[in-house]
Backbone atoms as SQL, in Angstrom:
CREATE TABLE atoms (id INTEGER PRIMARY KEY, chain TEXT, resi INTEGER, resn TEXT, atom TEXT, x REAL, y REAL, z REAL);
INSERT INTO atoms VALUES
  (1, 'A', 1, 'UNK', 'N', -162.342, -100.340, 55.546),
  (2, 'A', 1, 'UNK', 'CA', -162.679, -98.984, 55.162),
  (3, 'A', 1, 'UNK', 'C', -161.841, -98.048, 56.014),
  (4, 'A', 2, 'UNK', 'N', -161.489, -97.069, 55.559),
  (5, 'A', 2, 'UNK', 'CA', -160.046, -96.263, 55.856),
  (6, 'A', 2, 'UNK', 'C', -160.524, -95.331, 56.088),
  (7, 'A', 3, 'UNK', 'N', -161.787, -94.698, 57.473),
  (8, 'A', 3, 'UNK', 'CA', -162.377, -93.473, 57.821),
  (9, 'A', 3, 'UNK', 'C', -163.591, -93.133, 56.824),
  (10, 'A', 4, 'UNK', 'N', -164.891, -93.909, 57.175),
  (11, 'A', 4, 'UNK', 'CA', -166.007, -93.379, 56.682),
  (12, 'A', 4, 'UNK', 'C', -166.926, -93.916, 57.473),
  (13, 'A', 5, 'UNK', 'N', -168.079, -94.170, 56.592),
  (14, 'A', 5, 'UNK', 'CA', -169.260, -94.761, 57.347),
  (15, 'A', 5, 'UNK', 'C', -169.832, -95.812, 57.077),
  (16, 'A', 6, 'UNK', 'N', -170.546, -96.674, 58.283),
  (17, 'A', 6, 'UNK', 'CA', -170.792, -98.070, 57.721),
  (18, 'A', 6, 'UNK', 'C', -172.479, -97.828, 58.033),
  (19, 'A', 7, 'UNK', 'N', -173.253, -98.700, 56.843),
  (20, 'A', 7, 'UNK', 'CA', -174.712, -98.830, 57.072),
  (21, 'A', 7, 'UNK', 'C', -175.033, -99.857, 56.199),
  (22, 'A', 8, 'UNK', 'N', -175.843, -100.779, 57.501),
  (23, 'A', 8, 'UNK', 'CA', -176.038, -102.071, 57.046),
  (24, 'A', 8, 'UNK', 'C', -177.363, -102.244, 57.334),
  (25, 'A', 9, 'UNK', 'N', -178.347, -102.388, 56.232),
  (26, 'A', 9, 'UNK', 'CA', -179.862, -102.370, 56.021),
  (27, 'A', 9, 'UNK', 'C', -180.331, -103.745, 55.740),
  (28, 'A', 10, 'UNK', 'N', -179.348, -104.637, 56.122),
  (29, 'A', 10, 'UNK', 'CA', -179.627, -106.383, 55.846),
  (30, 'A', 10, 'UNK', 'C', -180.395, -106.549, 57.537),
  (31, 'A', 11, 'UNK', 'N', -181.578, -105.838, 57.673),
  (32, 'A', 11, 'UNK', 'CA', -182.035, -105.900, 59.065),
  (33, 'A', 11, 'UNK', 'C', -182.449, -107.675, 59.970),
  (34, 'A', 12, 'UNK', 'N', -182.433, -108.467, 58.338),
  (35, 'A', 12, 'UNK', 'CA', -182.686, -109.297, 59.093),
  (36, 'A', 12, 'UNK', 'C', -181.738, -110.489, 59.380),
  (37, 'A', 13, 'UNK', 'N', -180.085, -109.761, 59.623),
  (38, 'A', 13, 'UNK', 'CA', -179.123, -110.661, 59.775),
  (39, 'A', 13, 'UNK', 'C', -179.057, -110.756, 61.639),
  (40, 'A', 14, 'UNK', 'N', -178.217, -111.490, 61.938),
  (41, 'A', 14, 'UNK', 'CA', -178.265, -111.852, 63.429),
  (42, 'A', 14, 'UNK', 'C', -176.982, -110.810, 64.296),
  (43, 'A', 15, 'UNK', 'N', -176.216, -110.208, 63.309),
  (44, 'A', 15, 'UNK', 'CA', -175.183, -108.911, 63.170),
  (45, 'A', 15, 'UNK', 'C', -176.369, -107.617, 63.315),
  (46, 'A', 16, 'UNK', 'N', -177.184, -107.813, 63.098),
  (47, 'A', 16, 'UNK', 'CA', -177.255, -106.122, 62.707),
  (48, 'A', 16, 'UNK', 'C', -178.351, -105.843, 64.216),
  (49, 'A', 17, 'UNK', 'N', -178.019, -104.623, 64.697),
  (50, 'A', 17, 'UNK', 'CA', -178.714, -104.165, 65.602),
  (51, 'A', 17, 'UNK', 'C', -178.975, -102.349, 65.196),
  (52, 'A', 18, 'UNK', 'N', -180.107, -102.007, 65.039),
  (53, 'A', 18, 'UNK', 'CA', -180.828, -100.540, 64.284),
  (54, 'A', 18, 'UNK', 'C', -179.565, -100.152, 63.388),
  (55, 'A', 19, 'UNK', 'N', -179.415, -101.109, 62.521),
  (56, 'A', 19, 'UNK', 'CA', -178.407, -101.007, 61.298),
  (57, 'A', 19, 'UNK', 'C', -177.289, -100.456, 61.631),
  (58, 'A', 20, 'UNK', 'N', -176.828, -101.022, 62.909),
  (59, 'A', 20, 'UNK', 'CA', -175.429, -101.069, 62.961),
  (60, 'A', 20, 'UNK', 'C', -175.081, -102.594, 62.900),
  (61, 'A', 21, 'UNK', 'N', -173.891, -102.840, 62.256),
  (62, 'A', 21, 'UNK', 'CA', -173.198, -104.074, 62.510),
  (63, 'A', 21, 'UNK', 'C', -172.401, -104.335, 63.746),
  (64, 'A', 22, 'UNK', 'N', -173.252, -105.532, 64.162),
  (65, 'A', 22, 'UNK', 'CA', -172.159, -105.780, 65.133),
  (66, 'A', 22, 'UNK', 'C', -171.395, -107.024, 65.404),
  (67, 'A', 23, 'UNK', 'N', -171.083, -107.109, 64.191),
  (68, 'A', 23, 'UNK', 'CA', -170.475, -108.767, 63.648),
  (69, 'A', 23, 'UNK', 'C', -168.359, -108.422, 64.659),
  (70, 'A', 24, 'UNK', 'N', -168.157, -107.057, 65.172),
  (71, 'A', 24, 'UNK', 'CA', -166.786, -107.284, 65.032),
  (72, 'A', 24, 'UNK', 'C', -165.946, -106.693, 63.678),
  (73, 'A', 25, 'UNK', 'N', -166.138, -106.950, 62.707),
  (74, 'A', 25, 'UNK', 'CA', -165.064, -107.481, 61.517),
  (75, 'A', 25, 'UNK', 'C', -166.295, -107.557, 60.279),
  (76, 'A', 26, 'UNK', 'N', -166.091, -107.522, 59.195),
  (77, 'A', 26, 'UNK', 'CA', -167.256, -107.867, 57.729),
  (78, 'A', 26, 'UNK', 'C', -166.334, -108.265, 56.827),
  (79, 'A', 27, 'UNK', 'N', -166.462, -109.061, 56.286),
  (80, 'A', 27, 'UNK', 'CA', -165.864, -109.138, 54.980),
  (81, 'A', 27, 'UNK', 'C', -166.907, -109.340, 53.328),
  (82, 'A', 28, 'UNK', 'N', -166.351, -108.494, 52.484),
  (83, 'A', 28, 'UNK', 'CA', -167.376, -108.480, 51.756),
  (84, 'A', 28, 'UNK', 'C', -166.681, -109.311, 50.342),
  (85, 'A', 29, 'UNK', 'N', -167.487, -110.167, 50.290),
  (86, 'A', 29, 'UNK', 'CA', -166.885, -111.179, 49.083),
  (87, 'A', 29, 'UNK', 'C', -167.577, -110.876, 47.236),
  (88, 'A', 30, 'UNK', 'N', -166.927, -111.730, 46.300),
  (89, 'A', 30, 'UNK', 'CA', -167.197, -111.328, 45.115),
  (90, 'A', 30, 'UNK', 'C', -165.977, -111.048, 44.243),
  (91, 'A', 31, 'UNK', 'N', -165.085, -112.084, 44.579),
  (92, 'A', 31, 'UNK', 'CA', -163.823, -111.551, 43.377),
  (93, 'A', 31, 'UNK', 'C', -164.228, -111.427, 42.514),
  (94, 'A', 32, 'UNK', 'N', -164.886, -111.739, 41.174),
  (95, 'A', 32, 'UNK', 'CA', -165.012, -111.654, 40.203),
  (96, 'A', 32, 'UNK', 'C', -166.357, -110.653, 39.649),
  (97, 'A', 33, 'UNK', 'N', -166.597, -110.223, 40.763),
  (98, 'A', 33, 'UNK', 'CA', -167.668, -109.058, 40.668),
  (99, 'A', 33, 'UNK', 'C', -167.588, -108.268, 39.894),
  (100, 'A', 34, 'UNK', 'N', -168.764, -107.754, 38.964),
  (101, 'A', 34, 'UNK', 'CA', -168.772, -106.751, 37.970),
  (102, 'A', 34, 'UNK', 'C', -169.546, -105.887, 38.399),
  (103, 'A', 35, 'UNK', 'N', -170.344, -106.071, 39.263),
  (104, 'A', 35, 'UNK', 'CA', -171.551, -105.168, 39.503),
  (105, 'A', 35, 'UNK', 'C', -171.881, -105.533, 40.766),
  (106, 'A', 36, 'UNK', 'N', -173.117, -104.709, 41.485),
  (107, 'A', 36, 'UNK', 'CA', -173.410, -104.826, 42.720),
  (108, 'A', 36, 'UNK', 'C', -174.306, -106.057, 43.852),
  (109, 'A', 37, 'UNK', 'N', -174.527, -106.934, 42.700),
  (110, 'A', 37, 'UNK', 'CA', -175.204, -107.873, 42.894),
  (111, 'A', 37, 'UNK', 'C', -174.429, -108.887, 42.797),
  (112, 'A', 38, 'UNK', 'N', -173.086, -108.544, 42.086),
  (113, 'A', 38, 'UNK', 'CA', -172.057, -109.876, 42.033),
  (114, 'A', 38, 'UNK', 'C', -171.123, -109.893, 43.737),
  (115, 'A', 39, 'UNK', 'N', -171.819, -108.994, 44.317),
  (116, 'A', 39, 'UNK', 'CA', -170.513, -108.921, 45.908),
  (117, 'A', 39, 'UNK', 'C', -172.045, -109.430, 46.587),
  (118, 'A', 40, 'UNK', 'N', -170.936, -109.740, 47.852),
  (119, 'A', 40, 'UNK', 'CA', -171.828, -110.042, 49.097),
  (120, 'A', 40, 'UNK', 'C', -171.000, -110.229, 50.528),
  (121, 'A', 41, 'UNK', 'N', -172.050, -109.659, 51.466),
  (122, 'A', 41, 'UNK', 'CA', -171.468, -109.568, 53.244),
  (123, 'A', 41, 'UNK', 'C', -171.221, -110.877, 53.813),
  (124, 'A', 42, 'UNK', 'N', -170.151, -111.884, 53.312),
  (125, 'A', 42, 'UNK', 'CA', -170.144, -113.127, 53.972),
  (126, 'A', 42, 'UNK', 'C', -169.695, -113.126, 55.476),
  (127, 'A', 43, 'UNK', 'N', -170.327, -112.173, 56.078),
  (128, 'A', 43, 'UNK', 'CA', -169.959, -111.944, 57.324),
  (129, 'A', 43, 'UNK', 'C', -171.775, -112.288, 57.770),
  (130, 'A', 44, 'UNK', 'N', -172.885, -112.291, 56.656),
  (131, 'A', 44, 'UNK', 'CA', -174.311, -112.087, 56.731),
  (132, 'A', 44, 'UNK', 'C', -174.130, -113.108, 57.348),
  (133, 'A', 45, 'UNK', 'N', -175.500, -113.523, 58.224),
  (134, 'A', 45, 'UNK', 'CA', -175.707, -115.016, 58.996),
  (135, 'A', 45, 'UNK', 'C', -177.720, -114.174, 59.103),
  (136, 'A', 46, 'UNK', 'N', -178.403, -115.145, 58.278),
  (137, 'A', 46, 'UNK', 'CA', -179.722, -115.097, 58.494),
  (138, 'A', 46, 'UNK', 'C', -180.365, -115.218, 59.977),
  (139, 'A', 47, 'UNK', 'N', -180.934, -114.322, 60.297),
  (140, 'A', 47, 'UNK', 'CA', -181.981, -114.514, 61.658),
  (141, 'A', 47, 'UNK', 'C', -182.763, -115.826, 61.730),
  (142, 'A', 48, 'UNK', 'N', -183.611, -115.623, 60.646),
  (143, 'A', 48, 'UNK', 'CA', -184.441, -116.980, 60.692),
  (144, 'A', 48, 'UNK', 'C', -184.332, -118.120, 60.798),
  (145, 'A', 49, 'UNK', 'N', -182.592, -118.382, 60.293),
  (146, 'A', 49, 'UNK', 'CA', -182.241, -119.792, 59.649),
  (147, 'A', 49, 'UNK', 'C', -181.101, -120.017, 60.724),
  (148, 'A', 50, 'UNK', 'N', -181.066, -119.231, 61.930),
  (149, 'A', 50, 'UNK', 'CA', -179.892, -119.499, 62.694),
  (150, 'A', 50, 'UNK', 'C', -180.238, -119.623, 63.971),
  (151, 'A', 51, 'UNK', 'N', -179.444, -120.234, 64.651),
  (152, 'A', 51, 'UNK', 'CA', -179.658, -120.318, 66.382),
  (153, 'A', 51, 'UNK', 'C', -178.549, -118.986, 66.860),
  (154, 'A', 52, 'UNK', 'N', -177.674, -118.828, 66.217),
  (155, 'A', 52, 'UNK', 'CA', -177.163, -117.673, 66.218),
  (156, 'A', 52, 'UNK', 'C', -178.106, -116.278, 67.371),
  (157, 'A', 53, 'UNK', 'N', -177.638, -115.637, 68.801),
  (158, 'A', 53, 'UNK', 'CA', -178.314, -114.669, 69.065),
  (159, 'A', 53, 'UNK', 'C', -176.830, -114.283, 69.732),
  (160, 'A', 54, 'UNK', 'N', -177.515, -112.455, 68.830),
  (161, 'A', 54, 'UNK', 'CA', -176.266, -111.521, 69.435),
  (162, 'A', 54, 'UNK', 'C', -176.692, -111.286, 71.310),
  (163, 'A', 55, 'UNK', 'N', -175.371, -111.175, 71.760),
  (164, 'A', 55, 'UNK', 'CA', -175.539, -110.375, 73.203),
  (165, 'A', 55, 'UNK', 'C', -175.417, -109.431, 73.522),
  (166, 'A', 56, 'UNK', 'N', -175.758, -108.609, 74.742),
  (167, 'A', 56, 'UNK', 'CA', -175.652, -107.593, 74.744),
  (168, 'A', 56, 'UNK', 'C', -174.039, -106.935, 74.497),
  (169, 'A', 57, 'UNK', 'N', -173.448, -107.759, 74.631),
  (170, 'A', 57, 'UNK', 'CA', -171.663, -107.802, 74.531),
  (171, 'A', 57, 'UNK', 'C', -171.148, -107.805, 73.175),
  (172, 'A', 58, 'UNK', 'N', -172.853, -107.417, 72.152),
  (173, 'A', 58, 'UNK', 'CA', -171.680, -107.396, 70.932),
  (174, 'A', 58, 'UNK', 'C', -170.629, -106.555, 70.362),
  (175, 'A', 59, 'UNK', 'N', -169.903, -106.649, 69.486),
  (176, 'A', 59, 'UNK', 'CA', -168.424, -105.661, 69.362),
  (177, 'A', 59, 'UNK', 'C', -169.529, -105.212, 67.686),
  (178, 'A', 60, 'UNK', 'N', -168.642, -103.415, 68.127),
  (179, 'A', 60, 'UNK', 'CA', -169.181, -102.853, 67.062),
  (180, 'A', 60, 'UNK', 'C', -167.872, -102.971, 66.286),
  (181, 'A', 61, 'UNK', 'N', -168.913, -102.925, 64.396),
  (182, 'A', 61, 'UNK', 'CA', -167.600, -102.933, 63.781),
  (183, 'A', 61, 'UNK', 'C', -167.104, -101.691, 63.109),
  (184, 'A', 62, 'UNK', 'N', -165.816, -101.665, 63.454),
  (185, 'A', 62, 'UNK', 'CA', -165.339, -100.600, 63.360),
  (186, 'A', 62, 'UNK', 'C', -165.001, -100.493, 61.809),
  (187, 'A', 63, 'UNK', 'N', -164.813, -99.473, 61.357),
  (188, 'A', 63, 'UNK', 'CA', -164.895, -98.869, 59.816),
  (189, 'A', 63, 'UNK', 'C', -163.570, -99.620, 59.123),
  (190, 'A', 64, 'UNK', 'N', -162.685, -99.428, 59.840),
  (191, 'A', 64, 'UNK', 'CA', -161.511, -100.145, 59.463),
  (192, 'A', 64, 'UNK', 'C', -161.293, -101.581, 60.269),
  (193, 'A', 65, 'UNK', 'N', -162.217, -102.030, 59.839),
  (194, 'A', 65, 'UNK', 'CA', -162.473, -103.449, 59.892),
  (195, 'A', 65, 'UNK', 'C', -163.313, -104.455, 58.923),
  (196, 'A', 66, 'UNK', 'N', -163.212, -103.800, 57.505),
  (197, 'A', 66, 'UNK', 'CA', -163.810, -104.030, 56.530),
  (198, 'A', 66, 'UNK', 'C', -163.194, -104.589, 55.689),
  (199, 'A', 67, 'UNK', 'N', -163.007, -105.845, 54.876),
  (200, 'A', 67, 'UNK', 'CA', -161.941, -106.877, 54.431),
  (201, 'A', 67, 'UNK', 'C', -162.915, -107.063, 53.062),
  (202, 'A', 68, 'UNK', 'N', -162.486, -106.391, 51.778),
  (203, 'A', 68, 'UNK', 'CA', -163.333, -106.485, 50.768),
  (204, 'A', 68, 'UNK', 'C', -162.366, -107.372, 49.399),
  (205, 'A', 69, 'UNK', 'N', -163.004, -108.601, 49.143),
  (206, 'A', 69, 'UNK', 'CA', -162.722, -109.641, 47.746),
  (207, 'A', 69, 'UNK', 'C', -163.169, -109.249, 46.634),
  (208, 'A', 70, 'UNK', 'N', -163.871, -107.883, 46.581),
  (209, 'A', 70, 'UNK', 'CA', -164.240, -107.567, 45.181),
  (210, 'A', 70, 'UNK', 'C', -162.886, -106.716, 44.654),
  (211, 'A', 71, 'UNK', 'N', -162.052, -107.557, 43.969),
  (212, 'A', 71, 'UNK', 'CA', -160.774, -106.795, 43.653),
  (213, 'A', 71, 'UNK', 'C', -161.219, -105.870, 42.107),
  (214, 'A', 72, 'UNK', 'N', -162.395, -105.935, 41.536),
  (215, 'A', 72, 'UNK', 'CA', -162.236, -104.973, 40.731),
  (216, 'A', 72, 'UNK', 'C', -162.822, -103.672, 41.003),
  (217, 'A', 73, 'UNK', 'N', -163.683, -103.526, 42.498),
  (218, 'A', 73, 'UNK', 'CA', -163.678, -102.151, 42.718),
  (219, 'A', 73, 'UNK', 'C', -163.199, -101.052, 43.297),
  (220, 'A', 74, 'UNK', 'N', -163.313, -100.168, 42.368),
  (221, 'A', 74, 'UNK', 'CA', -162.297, -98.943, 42.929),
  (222, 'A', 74, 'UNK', 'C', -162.106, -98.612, 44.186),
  (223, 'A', 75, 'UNK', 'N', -162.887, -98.791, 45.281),
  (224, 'A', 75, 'UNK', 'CA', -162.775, -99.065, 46.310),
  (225, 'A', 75, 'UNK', 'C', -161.639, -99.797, 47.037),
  (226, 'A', 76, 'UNK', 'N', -161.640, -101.097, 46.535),
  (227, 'A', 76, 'UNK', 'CA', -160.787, -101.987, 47.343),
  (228, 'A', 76, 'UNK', 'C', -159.117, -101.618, 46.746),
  (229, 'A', 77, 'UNK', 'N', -158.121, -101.780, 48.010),
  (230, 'A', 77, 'UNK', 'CA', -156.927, -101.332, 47.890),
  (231, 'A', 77, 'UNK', 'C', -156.455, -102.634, 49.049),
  (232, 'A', 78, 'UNK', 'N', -155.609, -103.670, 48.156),
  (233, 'A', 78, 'UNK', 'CA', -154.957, -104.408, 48.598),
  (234, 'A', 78, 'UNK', 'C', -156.031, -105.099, 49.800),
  (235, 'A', 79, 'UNK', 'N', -157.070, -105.205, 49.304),
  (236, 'A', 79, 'UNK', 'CA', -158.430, -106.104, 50.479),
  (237, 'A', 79, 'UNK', 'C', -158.854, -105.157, 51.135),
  (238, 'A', 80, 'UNK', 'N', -158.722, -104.192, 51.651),
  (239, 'A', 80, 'UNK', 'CA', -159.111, -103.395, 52.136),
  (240, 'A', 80, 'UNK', 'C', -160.123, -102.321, 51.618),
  (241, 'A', 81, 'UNK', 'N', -161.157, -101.358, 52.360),
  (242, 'A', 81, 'UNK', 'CA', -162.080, -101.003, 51.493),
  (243, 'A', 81, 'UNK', 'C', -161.612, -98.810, 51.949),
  (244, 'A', 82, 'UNK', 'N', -161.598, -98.368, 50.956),
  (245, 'A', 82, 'UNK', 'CA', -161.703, -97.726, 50.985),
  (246, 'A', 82, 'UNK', 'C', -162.938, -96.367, 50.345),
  (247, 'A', 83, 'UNK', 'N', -163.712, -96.652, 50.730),
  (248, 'A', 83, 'UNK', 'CA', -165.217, -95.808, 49.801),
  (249, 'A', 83, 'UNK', 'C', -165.149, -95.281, 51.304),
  (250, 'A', 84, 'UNK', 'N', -165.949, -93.788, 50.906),
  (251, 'A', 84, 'UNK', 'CA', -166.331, -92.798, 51.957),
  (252, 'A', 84, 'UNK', 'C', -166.996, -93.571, 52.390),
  (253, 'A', 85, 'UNK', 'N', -168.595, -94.366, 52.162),
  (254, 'A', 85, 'UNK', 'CA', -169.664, -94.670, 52.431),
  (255, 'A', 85, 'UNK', 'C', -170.008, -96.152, 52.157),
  (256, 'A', 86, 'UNK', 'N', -169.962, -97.437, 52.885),
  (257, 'A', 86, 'UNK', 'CA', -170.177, -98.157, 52.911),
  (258, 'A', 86, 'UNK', 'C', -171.396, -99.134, 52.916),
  (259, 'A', 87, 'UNK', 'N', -172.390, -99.376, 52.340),
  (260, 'A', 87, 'UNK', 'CA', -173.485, -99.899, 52.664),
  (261, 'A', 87, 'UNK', 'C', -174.042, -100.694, 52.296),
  (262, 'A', 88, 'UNK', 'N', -174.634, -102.083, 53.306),
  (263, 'A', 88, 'UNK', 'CA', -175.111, -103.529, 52.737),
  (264, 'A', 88, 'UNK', 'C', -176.404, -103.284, 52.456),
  (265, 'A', 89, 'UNK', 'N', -176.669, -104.101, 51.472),
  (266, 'A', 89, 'UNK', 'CA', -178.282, -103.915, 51.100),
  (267, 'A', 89, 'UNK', 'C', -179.066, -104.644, 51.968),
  (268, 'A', 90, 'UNK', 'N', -180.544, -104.384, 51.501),
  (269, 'A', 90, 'UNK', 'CA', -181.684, -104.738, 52.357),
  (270, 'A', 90, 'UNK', 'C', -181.776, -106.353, 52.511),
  (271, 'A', 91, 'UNK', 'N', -181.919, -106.336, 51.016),
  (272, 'A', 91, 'UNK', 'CA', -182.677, -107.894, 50.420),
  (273, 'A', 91, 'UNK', 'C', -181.246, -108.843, 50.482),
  (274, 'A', 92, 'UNK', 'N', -180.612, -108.590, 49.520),
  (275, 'A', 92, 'UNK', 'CA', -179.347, -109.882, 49.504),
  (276, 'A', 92, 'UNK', 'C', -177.945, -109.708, 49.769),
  (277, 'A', 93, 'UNK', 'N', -178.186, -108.805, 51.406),
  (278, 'A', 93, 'UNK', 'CA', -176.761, -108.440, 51.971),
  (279, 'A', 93, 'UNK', 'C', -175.196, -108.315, 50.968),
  (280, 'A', 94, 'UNK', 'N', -176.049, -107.711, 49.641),
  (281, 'A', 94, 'UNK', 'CA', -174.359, -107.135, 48.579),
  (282, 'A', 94, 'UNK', 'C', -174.237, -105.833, 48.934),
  (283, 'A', 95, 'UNK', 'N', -173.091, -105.548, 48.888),
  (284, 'A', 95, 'UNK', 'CA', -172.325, -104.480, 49.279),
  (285, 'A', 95, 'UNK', 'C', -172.513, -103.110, 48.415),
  (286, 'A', 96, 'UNK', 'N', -173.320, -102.395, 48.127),
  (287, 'A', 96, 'UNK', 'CA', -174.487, -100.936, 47.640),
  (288, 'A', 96, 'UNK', 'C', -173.311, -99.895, 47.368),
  (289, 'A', 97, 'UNK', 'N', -172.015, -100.200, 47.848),
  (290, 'A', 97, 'UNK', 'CA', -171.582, -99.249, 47.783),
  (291, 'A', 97, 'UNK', 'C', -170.013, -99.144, 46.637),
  (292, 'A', 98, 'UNK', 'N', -170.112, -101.005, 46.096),
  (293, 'A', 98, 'UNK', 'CA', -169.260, -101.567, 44.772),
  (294, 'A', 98, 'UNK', 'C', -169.693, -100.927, 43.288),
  (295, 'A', 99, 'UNK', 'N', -168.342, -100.114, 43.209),
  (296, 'A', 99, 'UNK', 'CA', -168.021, -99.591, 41.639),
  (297, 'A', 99, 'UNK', 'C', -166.777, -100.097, 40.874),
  (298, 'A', 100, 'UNK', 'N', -167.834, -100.886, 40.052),
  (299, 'A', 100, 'UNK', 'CA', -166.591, -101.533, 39.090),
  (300, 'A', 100, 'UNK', 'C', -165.649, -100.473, 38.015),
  (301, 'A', 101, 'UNK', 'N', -164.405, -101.147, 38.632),
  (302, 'A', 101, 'UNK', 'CA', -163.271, -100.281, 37.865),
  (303, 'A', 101, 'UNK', 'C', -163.444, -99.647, 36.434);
């Protein structure tokens, strides 16, 4: 993402701290995505299902550090994401903020 904002409401990933990500890096997958339920944050890693624990040393991710596979939304420019406003959903960490071309 090329200067906007990131908000990630997947509260119960092992990345997210008061809905900031702090995975580093996200990549949001779904080549063949038509809609918003066809992408997803394969950067997600479940709380429950992981031994996974962030430290206090985690790296925030920075806006332009957003690596998006949904090549049909208007957004993405050569993998990269460009939408003002970025945001993972609650329930099944897809990307809220994919508009198909």
């Amino acid at each position: 993402m090329q200067g906007g904002d990131l908000n990630c409401n997947a509260t119960n990933c092992s990345h997210n701290f008061d809905r900031q990500c702090k995975a580093g890096s996200i990549n949001v997958g779904g080549q063949n995505a038509m809609s918003i339920s066809g992408t997803n944050c394969t950067t997600f890693i479940d709380r429950a299902e992981s031994s996974f624990v962030n430290s206090l040393d985690a790296v925030d991710t920075d806006v332009y550090n957003i690596r998006c596979e949904a090549y049909k939304c208007v957004h993405n420019e050569n993998k990269a994401c460009y939408a003002d406003k970025v945001q993972i959903d609650a329930q099944n960490a897809c990307c809220d903020s994919f508009r198909c071309e």
